[in-house]
Each structure stands twice: as C-alpha cells, then as structure tokens.
N, C-alpha and C positions, 0 to 999 in steps of 0.2 A: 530200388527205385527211390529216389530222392521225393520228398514229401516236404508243401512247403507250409510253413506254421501260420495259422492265424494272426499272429503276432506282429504287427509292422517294423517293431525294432530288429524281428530277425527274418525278413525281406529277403533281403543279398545273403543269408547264411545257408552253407548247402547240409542242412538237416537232412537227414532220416530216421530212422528207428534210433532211440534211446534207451538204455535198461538200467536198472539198478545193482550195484553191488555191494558189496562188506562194508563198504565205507558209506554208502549210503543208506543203508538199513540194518545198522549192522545187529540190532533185537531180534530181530526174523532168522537172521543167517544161525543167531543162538540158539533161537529156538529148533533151528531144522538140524544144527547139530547136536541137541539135547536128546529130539525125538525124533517121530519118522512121518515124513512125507509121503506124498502121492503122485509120481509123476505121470499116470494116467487118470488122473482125476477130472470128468466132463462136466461140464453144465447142461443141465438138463433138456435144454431148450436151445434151438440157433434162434432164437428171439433175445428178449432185453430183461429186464430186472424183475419184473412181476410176474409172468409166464414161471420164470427161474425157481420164485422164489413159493411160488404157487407149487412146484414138483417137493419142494423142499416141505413144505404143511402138511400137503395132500395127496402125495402121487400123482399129480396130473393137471392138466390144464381146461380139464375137460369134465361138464357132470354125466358122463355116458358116452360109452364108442360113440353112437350117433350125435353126439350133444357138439353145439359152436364151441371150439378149440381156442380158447381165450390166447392168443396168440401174440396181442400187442399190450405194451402198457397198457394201455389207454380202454383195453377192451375187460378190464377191471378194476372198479373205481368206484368214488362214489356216486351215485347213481347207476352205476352199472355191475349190482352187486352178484353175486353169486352163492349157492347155496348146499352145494354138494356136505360129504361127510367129508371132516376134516379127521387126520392124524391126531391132536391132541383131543377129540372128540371120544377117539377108539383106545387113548388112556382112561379118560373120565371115565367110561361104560365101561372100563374092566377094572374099575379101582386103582389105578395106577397113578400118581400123585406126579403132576405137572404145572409148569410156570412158564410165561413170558415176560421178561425183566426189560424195562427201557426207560429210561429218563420221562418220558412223556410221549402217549403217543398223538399223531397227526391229523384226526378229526382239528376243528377252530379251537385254539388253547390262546389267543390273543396275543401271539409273540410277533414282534417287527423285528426288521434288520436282520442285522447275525444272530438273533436269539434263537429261531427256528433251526438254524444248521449247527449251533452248538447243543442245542437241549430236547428238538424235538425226534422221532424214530425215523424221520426222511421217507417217510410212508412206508417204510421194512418191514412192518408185519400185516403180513396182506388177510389178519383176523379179521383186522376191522370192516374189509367187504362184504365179510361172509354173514347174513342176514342173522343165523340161530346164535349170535354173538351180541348183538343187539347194542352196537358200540354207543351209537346217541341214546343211552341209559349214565355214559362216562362223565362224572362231572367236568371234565374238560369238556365237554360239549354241551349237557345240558343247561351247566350254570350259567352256561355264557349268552343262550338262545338270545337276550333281551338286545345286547351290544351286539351281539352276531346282526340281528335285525334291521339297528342303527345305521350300523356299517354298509350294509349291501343297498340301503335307502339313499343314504350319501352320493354313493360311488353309481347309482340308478340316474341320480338328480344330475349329477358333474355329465355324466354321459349323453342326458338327453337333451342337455345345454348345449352343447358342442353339435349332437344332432340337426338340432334345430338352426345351427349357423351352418352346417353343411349337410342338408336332406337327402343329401346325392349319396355318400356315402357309406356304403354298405359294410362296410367292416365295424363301423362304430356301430350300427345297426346289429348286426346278429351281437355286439359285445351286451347292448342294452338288453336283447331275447335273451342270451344265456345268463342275466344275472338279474333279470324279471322271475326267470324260471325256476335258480335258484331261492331268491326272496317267498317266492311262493310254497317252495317245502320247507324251508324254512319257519316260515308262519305256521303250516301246520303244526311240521312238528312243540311249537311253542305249547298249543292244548293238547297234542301226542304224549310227548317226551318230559313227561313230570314225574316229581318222586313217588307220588300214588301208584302210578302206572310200574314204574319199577319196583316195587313192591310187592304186585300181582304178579311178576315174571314167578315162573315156574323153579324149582329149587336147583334142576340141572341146568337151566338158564345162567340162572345168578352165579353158579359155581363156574362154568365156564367162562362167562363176561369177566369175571374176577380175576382169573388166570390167565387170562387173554390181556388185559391190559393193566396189567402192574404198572404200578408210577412210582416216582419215587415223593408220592405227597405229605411223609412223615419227616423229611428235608425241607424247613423252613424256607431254604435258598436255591429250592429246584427248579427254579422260573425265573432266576437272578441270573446275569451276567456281571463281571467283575474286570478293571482294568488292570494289567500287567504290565508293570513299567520295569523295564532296563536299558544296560546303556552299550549302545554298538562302537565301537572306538570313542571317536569322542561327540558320536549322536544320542541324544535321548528317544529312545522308539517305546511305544505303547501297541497293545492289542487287548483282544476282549478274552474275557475263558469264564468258564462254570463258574459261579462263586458257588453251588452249591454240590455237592457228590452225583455224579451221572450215575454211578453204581452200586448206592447208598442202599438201595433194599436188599438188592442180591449178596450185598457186603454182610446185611445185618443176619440176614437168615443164614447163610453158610455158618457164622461166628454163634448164632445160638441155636443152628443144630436143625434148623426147618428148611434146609432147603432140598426140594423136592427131587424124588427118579430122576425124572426130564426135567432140564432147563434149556429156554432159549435165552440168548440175548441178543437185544440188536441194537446196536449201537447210534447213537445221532450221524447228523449226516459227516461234520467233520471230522470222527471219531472212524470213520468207516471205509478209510481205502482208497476209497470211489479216486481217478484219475484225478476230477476237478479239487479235490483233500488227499493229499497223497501224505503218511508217515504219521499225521497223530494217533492214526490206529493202532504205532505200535506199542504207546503208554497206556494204549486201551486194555490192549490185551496181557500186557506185563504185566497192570494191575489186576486184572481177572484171575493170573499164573496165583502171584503175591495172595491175593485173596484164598487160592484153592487149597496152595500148599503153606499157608500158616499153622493150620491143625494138622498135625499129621493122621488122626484119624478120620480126619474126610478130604484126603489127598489119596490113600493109600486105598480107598474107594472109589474114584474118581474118575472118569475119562473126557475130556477137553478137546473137542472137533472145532478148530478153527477154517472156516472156510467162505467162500466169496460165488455169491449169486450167478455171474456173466464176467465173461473176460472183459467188455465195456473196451477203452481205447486202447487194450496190451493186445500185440499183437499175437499169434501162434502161427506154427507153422506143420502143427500134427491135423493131417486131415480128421474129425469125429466121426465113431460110427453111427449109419443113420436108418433106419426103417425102409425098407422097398416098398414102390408103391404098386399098392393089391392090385391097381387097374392095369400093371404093365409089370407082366412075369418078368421082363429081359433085366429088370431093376436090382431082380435079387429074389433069393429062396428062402424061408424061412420053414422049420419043422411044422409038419402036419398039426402037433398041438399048438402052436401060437400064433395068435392072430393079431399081425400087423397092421392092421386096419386104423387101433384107434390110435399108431402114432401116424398116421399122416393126415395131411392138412388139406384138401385139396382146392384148387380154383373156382370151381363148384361152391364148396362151402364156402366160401371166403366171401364170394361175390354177395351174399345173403347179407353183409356186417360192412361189405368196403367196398368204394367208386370202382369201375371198373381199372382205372390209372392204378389204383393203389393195391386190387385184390391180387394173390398168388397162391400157388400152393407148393404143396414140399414136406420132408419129413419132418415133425415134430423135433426130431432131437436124435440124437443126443447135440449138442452143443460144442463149441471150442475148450479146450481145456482150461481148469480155473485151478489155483492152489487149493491144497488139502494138507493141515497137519494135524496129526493125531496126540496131543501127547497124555501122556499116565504115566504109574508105574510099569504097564503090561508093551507100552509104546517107547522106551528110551533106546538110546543109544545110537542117534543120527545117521538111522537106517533108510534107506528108498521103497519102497512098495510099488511094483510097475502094474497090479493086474488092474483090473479095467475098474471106473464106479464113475458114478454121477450122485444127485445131491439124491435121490430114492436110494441110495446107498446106504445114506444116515440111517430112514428109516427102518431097512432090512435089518441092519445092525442093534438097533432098537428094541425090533423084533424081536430076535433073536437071544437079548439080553433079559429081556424079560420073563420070557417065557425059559430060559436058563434059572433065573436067582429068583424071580417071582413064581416060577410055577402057573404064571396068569396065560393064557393063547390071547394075544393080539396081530392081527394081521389086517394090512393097509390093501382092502383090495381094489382101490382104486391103481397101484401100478398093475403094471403089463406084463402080460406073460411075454414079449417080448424085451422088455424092460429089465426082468428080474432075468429071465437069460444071457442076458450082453453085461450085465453090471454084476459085480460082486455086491458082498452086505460089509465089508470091512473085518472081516474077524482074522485074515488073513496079516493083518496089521499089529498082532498081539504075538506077543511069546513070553514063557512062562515068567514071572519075577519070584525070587527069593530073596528081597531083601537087597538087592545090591546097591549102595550110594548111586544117587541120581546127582548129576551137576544142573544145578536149574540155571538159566538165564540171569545176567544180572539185569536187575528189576529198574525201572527207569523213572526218572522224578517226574514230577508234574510239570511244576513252574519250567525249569529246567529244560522239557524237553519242548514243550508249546515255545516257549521263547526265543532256543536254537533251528525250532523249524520257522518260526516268523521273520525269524534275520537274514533266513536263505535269498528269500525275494529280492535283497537288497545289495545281494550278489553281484557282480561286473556278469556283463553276458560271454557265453561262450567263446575261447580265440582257440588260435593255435590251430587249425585247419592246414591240410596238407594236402597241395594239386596232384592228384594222382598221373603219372605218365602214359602213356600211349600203352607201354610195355605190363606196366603194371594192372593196367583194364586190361589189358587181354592174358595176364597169368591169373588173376582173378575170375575171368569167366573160365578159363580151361578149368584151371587146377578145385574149380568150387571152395566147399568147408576146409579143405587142405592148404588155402593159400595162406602163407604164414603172413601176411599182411592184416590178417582179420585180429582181431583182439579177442583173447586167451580168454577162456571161459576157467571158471576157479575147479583145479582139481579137488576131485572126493577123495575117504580114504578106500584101499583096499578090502575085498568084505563082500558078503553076499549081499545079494540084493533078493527082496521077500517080494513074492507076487501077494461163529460161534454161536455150539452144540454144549451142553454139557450134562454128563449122565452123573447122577449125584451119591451118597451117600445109602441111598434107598436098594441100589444094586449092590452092594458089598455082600 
C-alpha cells in the first residue's frame, strides 16, 4: 500500500516503505557480520518508548498485577512518578557494582536549540521518574531552581498578555494552568531541593542517585556545542556537534579499570537511531566498540548488548507474541502455574487514567520486533540467533551472569511468569571462545561521519520510478515474496543458525 509522506516536495511521488542497506549503513552490517544477531528479538511492550524502556529497568510497567499499567508515554513523567523496585536497585542490595553513563540527563539543564538533542539523554533513562532516585537532588536541576523560576514567570507573563487580548480562548488558558502548576512545585522545591537536604539522603540513596545519573561534568565542554565547517562541491555548508566528549566518563573509567559489572548507556537524542536522527548512532556505538576493545583485558571480559526501545516508524511484518486475555478463555491457554493476568491491560483499567475516546485495553506486550546485537568474544562470527526475547531478556541474562561469576542470587521478580516462559535470557547466544582472532568493525571518525550524514539532506530527491503494468500488478499479487520484481534482500552465508547494555570487567 502506497504511503504518502509528509513532505510537500514528495506530493506526486509514489512512496512506500523504505529500508536500509550496506550502502547505507554499512557500520551495522559490520557489526552483525562480526557478531550475532537476534532476529526474534521483541519489544516489550505494543506501546512507545517509555513503557519499553520501563520493561528494560524494571521488568514491567506496572508496581503490582493489580497496579495502573503505565502504558503511554505520557503516563510516566515528571510529575507522574513511579516508584516500584527497580533492576539496578536489586544490584545495589546485592553488592553488585552498577552505572548509567549519559552525556546529561533531562530534568532542566538550560540548554536551547540543538543543544538538548545533541548533549541531553532525550529522557532515556526512565530513573529519573522513579521517586527512591530522588533526581532533583542532581545539580542539573537543583543549581538551576533560581533561572528555572525566572523562566516559567516570563513565559506565565507572555501567556497571560495574550489571554487578556483573547479571554475566549481556552487553549492559551489551560497553557497558563499547566505552567502556574508547574511554577508552583517548582517554588517549593527552591526550599526542598538544597544541598543540606541532600546531604541528609540516606547512604543507599546517595549511592543509587549517583549511579543513576552519571554526567559527564569532569568534561569542561559537556554543555558546549561547536561548529563544523566543510565544503560540499563547491558549497561551504556548517553544522553544530559536541565540542565536548558525549562518552567522556565511560571512556575514563573502562581506561582506568572502574568501570563497573553493569553498565548502561544511553545515548542523546541524535546519537540514538530514533527515525527523526537516523545513522549518527553508528559512530556512537563504533566508539563504544573502540573504547571496549582498546585493552584487551577488559574486552576479553566484556559483553556489549546493543539494542533499541520500540520499533517507532520501521515497519515489521512478524506478528508478536501476546498474553490471553484472563477474562476470555477463547484468547488462549496458558500453564496452570502462570498467570497472565498481569500482562494484560484492560478497558476497565484504562478508563480509571483516560477519556473514554482514548481508553482501550489489550495485551501488554510483547511488542513488534526491534534489533538485538550481541557482541563479545563468546558472540563472534556473524551468526543469527532465532529463539524468542524481549528487552526482560537483558535482565535474565544478567541474572544469570551473576549469580554464575558472582556467586551473588539476584532476581528481578517484577517479570512474569508468563514473561520468562515465552522469552529466553540470551545465553543461547554464546559459544565457547579459545582465543580465535576476532575482525572488529572498522571504527568510524567523528568529524567525518557527522559531516557525510549532514550533506545527505542536501541530496537531489528521489527519481527513476517505474509505472508498473497491468500484468505486472497482477504477477505480483499471484506470485507474492516470489515475484522476482521485488528487490533482493542481501544473501547470508551458509552456517547454522543458534536458537546499549554492557556487562563489564567485574564478570570475567
């Protein structure tokens, strides 16, 4: 089915689905032929980014079978915080040494324009909802309280000027309640949220809050953007990039030997994949590769899960599997011991958090498929892995690792028994290494690679379209995936096929 684009300049063009290949990514294609893939890999959730990335933390979207099933962005946030037990919580309490690395995270850090989507976490670590984390203790937040104040008092005044020339208008109206509302916890927090009060946080508080939002504030230029000038035939073209290291702490601690079991990273927003930033993610993760495997003795302990929240604008075409719903046997069976209950969502509940228009219910998850690469030494040789996982996958595998090299029990039992029965934990992705030469990826420049994606835009739009015939629509519906008209998918090689994470030096 023909899809037609946003776009006005491609109007009259008959688009549809697009995809990338070798030529257009071709870091990635390295990487999956270095290591091994997942091509049954789900997303936790048929929801959006934060649900996702909440299964990713925590297990779940939920603080109890009975508890509201945070389902939408939006139904976790600030002000709409949550507070269940988290995954890196069930490290702390077993001694198990953990990090989350990000440029900065997304409480108010006073960045304008492109500074936010180049330096900030694009709100990807969904710690900062969770209360026992106690984010506005974060100098990115509390230093700022006085300007933060400033700002919302401004943007109050501008709103209620305009109100006053149109009374009628209710959208400017609820814009002035919700940033009244704001201004007002804001204010408190000003005699809340001081250094005395952080201070008085509890010891596992402070250890947590600390691990929780790594910055990179020992990079004089982590709040700097910087211009890149080159020259496109005979055009001079400019863009903005980091002037200072996005991956400046995780780079220092790998290089002197602290960097912990568990690590997360999570990238800014244009570093991150996302549809609307497609391709600088992949100098992101080259230099993560670069960074891992510089010392070969915390390479040779290493394991490196790259993987992506929600399928977002790709499309799929593998139906997920999904939970039956308890209230209608004809949905589906599940074993006597697991109870499907807490994945599903129902109308009922929904109605309780959303307008009647907007509530629904449905299974939980699993999700549309999302990429998964594994790579290590225990992962080479640009193998497929078909068996089933989702992003609780990670954590099994976690599990698993730890309580192998640690000797430590950790177990996340906010997932499902239903959950841990449909997904694997990943260990099925590993086979033995003794040492065999690994071909790493070649590792991709900075300048270089930001530059060659910024020129793309500047591209001539699509031609060369061909009117399909009468005969040809109709050997294309017969003959389906077989019609040789369709464009060649890249063959693999011969080879079995086996039915950013990163586990550190702490597991060896």
């Amino acid at each position: 089915m023909a899809k037609r684009s946003g776009n006005k300049e491609f109007a009259g063009m008959p688009l549809t689905m697009g995809y990338y290949d070798r030529r257009d990514l071709p870091f990635y294609y390295s990487l999956a032929d270095a290591f091994t893939v997942a091509d049954q890999n789900f997303c936790s959730s048929l929801t959006g980014t934060t649900p996702n990335r909440l299964h990713l933390w925590t297990g779940t979207i939920r603080g109890g079978a009975s508890a509201r099933a945070r389902v939408r962005n939006e139904d976790t946030d600030y002000g709409v915080e949550a507070s269940w037990t988290t995954f890196p919580e069930r490290l702390e309490d077993a001694g198990v040494s953990w990090r989350v690395y990000q440029n900065e995270i997304s409480i108010y850090q006073g960045f304008q324009g492109e500074e936010d989507a180049w330096l900030s976490n694009f709100t990807d670590n969904p710690l900062e909802w969770f209360t026992q984390y106690q984010v506005r203790f974060s100098p990115a937040y509390m230093d700022h309280l006085p300007e933060i104040v400033a700002a919302l008092k401004k943007v109050i005044a501008k709103l209620e000027a305009k109100l006053a020339a149109t009374p009628s208008d209710d959208v400017i109206r609820h814009r002035v309640a919700e940033r009244q509302a704001v201004l007002k916890i804001v204010e408190k927090d000003m005699t809340v949220v001081t250094p005395e009060n952080r201070d008085r946080l509890d010891q596992r508080t402070k250890n947590i809050h600390g691990r929780a939002f790594t910055r990179n504030s020992g990079d004089p230029d982590f709040h700097s953007l910087e211009s890149l000038d080159y020259t496109d035939g005979d055009r001079k073209r400019e863009m903005k990039a980091p002037k200072g290291d996005v991956l400046w702490q995780f780079r220092k601690d790998v290089a002197s030997g602290d960097l912990p079991t568990v690590s997360w990273l999570v990238a800014p927003e244009n570093f991150s994949d996302h549809p609307g930033a497609p391709w600088y993610g992949a100098w992101y993760v080259s230099e993560v590769m670069d960074i891992l495997t510089k010392n070969p003795e915390v390479w040779k302990k290493t394991i490196f899960v790259l993987c992506y929240d929600e399928n977002d604008g790709y499309f799929d075409h593998v139906p997920p599997f999904v939970a039956p719903d308890p209230a209608r046997p004809e949905t589906g069976r599940v074993s006597e011991d697991i109870d499907a209950a807490s994945e599903y969502h129902s109308r009922e509940q929904d109605l309780k958090h959303a307008s009647e228009k907007a509530a629904r219910g449905g299974p939980i998850g699993l999700g549309y498929r999302v990429p998964l690469v594994v790579a290590s030494p225990w992962s080479r040789g640009g193998y497929v892995n078909s068996q089933v996982f989702d992003h609780t996958s990670i954590i099994m595998m976690i599990e698993k690792l730890v309580r192998h090299r640690k000797g430590r029990e950790v177990r996340e039992t906010n997932i499902s028994g239903w959950r841990r029965a449909i997904c694997g934990d990943l260990s099925s992705m590993f086979r033995p290494y003794n040492g065999e030469k690994i071909v790493l990826p070649e590792s991709l420049g900075f300048e270089e690679t930001l530059k060659g994606i910024n020129k793309a835009q500047y591209l001539g739009l699509p031609m060369g379209y061909k009117q399909l015939s009468e005969g040809e629509i109709a050997a294309a519906r017969h003959e389906g995936h077989k019609w040789k008209g369709l464009p060649g998918q890249e063959r693999g090689r011969a080879g079995p096929v086996l039915c950013p994470i990163c586990l550190g030096p702490g597991l060896g």
